[in-house]
N, C-alpha and C positions, 0 to 999 in steps of 0.2 A: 504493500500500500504506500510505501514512501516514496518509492519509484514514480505513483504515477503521481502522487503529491509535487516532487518535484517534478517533472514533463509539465502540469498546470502552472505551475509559478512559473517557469521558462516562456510559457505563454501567454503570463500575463503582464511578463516583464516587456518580451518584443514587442507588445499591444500596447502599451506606457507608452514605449520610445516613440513608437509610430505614429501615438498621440500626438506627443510632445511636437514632432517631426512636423507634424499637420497645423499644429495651431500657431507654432515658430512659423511655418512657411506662409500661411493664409492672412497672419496679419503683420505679417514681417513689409518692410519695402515694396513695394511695387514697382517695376521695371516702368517707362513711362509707353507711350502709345507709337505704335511702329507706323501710323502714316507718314504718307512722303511729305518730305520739306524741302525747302527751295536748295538750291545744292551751293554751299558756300567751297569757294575751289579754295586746293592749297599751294602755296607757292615753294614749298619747301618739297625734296627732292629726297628717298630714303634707297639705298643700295647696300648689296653685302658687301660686309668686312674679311679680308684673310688671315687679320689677326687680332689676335685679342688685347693687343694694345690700342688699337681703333674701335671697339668695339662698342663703345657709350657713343658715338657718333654716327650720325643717322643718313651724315653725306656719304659721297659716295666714292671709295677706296679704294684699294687694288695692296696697297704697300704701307699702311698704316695712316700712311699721309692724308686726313681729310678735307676735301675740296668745297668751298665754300659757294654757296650757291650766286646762281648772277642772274638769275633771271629775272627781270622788270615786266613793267606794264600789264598788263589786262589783256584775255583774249575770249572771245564767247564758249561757253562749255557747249559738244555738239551730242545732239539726243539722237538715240539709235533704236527703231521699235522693229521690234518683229510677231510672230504671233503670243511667242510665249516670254520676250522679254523686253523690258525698254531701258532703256542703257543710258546714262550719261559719262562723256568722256572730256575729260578736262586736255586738252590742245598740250600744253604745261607738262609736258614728260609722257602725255597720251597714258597715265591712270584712269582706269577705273573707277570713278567718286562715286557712282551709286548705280544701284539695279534693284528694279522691281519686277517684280516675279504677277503677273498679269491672271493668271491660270489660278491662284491662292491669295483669293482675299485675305485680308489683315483679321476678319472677326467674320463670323456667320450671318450678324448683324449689316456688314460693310461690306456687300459685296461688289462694291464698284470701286471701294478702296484694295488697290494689288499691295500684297506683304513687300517690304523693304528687305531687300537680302545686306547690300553695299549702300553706306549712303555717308556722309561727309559733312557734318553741321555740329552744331553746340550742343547738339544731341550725343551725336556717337561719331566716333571713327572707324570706320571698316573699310578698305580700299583694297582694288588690286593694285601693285603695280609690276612694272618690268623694265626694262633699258637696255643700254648699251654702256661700259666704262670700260677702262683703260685707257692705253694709250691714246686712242681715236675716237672712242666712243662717245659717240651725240651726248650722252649725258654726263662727261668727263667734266664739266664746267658748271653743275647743276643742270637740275628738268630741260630735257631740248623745249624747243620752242617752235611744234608743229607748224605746219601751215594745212588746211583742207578746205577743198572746193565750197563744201555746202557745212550748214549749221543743225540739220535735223535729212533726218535718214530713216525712209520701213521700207520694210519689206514687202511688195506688192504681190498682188493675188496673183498666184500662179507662178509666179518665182520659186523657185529651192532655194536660191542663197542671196547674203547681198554681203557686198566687200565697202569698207570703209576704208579711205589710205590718208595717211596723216605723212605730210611730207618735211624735210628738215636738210636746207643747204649747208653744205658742211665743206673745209677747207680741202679736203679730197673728192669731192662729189656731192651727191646726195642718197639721204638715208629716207628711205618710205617704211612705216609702220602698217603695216594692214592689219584689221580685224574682219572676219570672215565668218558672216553668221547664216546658220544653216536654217529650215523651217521647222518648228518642233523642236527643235532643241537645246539645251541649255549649255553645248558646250561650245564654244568662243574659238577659233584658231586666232592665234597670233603673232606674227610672221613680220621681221626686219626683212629688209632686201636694201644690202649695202652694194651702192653704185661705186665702183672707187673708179674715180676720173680723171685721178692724179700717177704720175710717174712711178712713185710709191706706192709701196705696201701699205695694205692698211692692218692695222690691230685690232683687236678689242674683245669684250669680252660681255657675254649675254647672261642677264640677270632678271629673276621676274620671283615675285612676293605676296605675302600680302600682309597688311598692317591692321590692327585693330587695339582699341583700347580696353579697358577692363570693364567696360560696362555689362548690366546686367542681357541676359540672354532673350531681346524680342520675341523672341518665338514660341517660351516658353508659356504650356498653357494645363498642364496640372499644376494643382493645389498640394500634392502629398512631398514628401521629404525625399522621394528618388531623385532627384532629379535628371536629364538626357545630359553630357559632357558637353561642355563648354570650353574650348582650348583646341591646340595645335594637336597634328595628328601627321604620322608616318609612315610610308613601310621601307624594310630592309632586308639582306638575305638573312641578318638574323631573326629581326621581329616581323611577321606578314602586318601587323599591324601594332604600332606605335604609337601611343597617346606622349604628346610634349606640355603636361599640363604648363598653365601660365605661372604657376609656384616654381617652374622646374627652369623658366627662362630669366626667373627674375633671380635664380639662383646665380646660374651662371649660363653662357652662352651653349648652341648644343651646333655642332657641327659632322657631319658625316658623308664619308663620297663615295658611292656605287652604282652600278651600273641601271638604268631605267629608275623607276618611282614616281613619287608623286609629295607635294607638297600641301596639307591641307589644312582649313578652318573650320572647325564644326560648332554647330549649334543645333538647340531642338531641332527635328524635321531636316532642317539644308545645310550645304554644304557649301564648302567654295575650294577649290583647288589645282594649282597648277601641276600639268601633266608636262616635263618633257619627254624628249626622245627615248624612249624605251630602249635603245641597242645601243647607244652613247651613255658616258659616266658624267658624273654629275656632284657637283658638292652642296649638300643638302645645308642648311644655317640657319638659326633662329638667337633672335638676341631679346633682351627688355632696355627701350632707350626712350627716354624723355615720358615715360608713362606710357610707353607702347610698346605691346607686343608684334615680333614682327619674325617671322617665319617664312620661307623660302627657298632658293634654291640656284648658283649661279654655273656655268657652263665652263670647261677648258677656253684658254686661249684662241680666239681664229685666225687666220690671216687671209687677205682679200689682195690676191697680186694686181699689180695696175692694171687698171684699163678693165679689169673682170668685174663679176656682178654676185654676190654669195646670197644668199639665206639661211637664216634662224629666227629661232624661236619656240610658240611651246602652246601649249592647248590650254583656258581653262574653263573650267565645268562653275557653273554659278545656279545653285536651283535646288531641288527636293534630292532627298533621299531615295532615289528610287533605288532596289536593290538592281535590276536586271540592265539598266542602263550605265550605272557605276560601274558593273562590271564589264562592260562591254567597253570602256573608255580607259581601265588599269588595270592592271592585276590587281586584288586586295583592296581595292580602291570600294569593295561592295559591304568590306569590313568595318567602312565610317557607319554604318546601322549598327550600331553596338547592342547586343543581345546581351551583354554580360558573360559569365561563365555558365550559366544553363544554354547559353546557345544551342547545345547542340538538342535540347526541347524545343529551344522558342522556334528554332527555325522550320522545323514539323510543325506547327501550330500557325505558323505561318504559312506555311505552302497550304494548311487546310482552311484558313481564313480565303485565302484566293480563289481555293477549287471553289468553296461553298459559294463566295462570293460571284464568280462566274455563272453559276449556277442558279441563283434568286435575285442577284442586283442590290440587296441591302448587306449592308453590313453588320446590325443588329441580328436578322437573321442566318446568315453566316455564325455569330458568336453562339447560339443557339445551337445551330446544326452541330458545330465544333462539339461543344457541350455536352451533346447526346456519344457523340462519336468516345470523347474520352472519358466518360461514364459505361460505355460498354467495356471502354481496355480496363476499367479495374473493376469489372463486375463482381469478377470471384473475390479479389480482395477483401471488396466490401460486403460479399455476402457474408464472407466467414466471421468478418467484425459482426456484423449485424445478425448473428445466429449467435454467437457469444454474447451479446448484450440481451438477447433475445431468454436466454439460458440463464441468465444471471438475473431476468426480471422473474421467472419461474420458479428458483431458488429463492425468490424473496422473504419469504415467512422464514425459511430453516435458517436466512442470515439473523434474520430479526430475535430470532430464540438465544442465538449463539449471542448475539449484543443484549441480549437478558440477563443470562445463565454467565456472564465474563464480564459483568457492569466492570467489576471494580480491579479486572487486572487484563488490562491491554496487551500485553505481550502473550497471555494465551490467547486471547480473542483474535490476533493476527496467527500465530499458529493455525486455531482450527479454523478460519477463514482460507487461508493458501490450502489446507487439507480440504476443504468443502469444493475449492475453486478445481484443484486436482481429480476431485472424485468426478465431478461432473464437465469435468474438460472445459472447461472456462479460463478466457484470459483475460486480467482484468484490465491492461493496457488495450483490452480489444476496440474499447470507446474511442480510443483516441487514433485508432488505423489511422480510418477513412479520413480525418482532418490532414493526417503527417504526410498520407504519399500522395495525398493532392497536390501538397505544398509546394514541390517543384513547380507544377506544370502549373500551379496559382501565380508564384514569382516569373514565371517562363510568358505567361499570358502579359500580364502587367507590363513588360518590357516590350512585349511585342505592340501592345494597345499604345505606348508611350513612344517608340521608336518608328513606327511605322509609318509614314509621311502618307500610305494608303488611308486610315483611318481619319488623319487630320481634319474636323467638322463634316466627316461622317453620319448623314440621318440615321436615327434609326425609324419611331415613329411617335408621333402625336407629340410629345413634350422633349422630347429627345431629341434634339438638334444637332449636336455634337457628343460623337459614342467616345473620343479622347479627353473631355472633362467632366467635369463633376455633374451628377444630377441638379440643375437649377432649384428644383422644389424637393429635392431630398424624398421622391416617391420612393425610388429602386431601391435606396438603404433601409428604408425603414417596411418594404415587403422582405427585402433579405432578411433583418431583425424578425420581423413574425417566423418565416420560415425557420432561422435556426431556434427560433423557440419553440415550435411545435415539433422540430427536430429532438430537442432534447427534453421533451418529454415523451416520446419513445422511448428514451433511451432511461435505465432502471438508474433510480439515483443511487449518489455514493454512501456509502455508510458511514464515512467518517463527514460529521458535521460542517467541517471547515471547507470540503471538497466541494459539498452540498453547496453551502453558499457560493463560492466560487463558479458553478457551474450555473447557479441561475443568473448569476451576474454577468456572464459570456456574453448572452444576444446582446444585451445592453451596452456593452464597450464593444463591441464587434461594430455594433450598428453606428455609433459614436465614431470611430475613426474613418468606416466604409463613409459614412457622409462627404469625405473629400476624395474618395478614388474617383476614376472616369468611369463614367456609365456603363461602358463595354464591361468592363473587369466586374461591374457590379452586377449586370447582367448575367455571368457566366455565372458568378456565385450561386445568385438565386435561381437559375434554371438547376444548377446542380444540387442545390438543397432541395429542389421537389421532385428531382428524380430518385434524390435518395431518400425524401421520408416516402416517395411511392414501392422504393424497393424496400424499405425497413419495417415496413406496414404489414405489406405481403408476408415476409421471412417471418417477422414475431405470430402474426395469425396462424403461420402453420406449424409454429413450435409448440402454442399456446393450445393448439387443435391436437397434437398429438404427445400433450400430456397426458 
């Protein structure tokens, strides 16, 4: 009996935290509102360092020596829509200042407001950028200073692609920047083509980033204490996937060189990340300078003989989690969906959320279908718990004798209890199966409902608007709370007092923290509570029947 006394208090300790976790989070800070804002450009120019004596400096180096920026005047920022993204490009070293994501409104409420992935104001900093340094490179003097035809750019119907060239006269030639955006898609090529027009060689070396400050994570839209990672991320021949938390850059710098990869920025749902050359080596860098983190990745040496014409550059992807197109754009790159360490659950849960989903069109019943399906895989499991609690409510009277006849000495009354539980083949941790080996695929669901860029304001129906947050009127938790109370009055109460109280007190803190999970997750619970007082029903009636 002490055994399962502690297994309770273990469970009512992680239900504390998870409290705690909930009400820290729910009226903790509030991130502020992620519509778009005018885009205030930056004149300041950020490139990697090769060594760590340069490293607090945000210009742009090759040899420690940092180069002080020169660029002046004012130039218009040119907007670039396509069907799924609308882009602003600041002329000014041709960064990245902002992208909104068209296809994913800001709120369920807002759906003509598109989510802000990149955006550049007194709000937040999150930018891409890229360049050219060294010896030659356009941006050896601070931000080049584009020139381009036109100030706004879409994509017209029936196009597949549209090329943007930002151009830059330079004392060997000229240097063009192109971006090259495809229909549907969120990944970006972007491609230098160095003219060298001059007698000489030309130099230089190809850098591309991205910069973000520490603000809170817009995207973010549960209320519970898990929350999705927020920080740099990697892969390597060591690690398929590398998180660079922002603690880990303000440590110290992180630098690493190997062939192919990718560079990236995660947050709830999206991602952002530079792809170079997969079959060329690459020196991967992240620093903390000026209250920024800034992660990356810079290229070998090129050289450009006279009078020839070269290209570089590098891909990046700016947009949702999707798994099947991440991975079609990196290797590893489909690992930014972070599962956690149950992964290898969530991701079945997830290919079943898709079939279903393919299958009905909703997502709420997808969660359901799911439901059912892994309620069959632990049938027997739960039957055998629920024949044993079934056994144990039959035994009732002969417990009741034995807590008579032993009022006043405990340690025989646990004796002939394990002897009584013995005769009759009862175990009395059986109560607690069906809760424990849920508990993966419980933790495994929650990660998926929360990681899943699929789900993101998700219907289900009638009041349910969004299956990734919390019940607005707190319906789902509080059918969940009935269900697991008529759950546990099936189930034969404990004989030691303290157990007793404790168990009637479950629905009530169960129903208490459930009140901030996302509707999905609360859903799955309460379909699975009434499959299982439908199967615990059955079971006790026909043990009760053939007493």
């Amino acid at each position: 009996m002490d055994i399962r006394r502690t297994v309770i208090f273990i469970g009512l300790a992680i239900s504390s935290y998870l409290m705690i976790l909930a009400w820290n989070d729910d009226y903790g800070q509030k991130p502020g509102s992620t519509a778009p804002m005018d885009v205030v450009l930056n004149t300041e120019s950020e490139a990697p360092v090769a060594s760590v004596a340069s490293a607090n400096s945000e210009h742009p180096t090759l040899d420690g020596q940092p180069v002080v920026a020169a660029v002046t005047g004012s130039t218009e920022p040119v907007r670039v829509r396509t069907d799924v993204l609308d882009i602003t490009i600041d002329p000014r070293g041709g960064e990245i200042v902002q992208a909104l994501l068209p296809a994913y409104p800001v709120a369920v409420d807002q759906k003509d407001t598109p989510f802000v992935l990149l955006e550049q104001n007194e709000r937040r900093t999150y930018v891409a950028q890229s360049g050219l340094i060294g010896r030659d490179g356009v941006d050896n003097n601070g931000a080049a200073r584009f020139v381009v035809d036109a100030t706004s750019y879409e994509l017209k119907d029936g196009a597949d692609s549209l090329s943007v060239v930002l151009k830059a006269e330079t004392a060997k030639g000229l240097v063009e920047k192109v971006f090259t955006f495809r229909r549907g898609d969120y990944l970006v090529d972007v491609t230098y083509r160095i003219h060298n027009t001059s007698s000489e060689d030309w130099q230089g070396v190809f850098f591309a980033q991205l910069k973000r400050d520490g603000s809170a994570d817009p995207s973010k839209s549960s209320s519970m204490g898990m929350n999705a990672y927020l920080g740099a991320a990697t892969t390597s021949k060591e690690n398929r996937y590398e998180k660079v938390t922002f603690k880990d850059l303000e440590e110290q710098p992180y630098k690493n060189q190997h062939e192919g990869g990718w560079a990236a920025m995660l947050q709830h749902y999206f991602v952002s990340a530079w792809v170079p050359d997969q079959s060329a080596s690459h020196t991967f860098n992240g620093r903390f300078v000026n209250g920024n983190y800034i992660f990356g990745f810079y290229d070998q040496p090129m050289t450009v003989a006279a009078g020839a014409t070269a290209e570089t550059g590098a891909s990046l992807y700016m947009g949702p989690k999707s798994q099947d197109r991440l991975a079609e754009v990196a290797e590893h790159l489909d690992l930014t969906v972070d599962y956690g360490w149950l992964w290898w659950i969530a991701q079945p849960l997830f290919a079943g959320l898709i079939f279903f989903h393919g299958l009905v069109g909703n997502w709420g019943v997808a969660i359901i279908l799911l439901t059912v399906c892994v309620k069959l895989l632990f049938f027997y499991p739960s039957a055998m718990s629920y024949r044993s609690m079934a056994n144990m409510r039959k035994v009732g009277p002969k417990m009741q004798e034995l807590k008579e006849k032993y009022a006043d000495n405990r340690e025989k009354l646990g004796q002939e209890m394990m002897a009584l539980y013995k005769r009759e083949k009862i175990n009395p941790l059986g109560g607690c199966l069906p809760m424990l080996i849920q508990m993966p695929v419980f933790i495994s669901l929650y990660w998926v409902l929360m990681e899943s860029v699929e789900l993101r304001q998700a219907p289900f129906a009638l009041w349910i608007k969004d299956m990734s947050v919390m019940d607005p009127y707190f319906i789902l938790p509080l059918i969940m709370g009935a269900s697991m109370f008529i759950q546990m009055k099936l189930n034969p109460a404990p004989p030691d007092p303290m157990q007793a109280r404790v168990m009637q007190l479950m629905p009530i803190m169960f129903t208490v923290f459930f009140l901030w999970f996302p509707a999905g997750l609360v859903l799955y619970w309460v379909c699975n509570n009434i499959l299982s007082i439908a199967q615990q029903y059955v079971i006790t009636k026909q043990i009760e029947k053939g007493a």
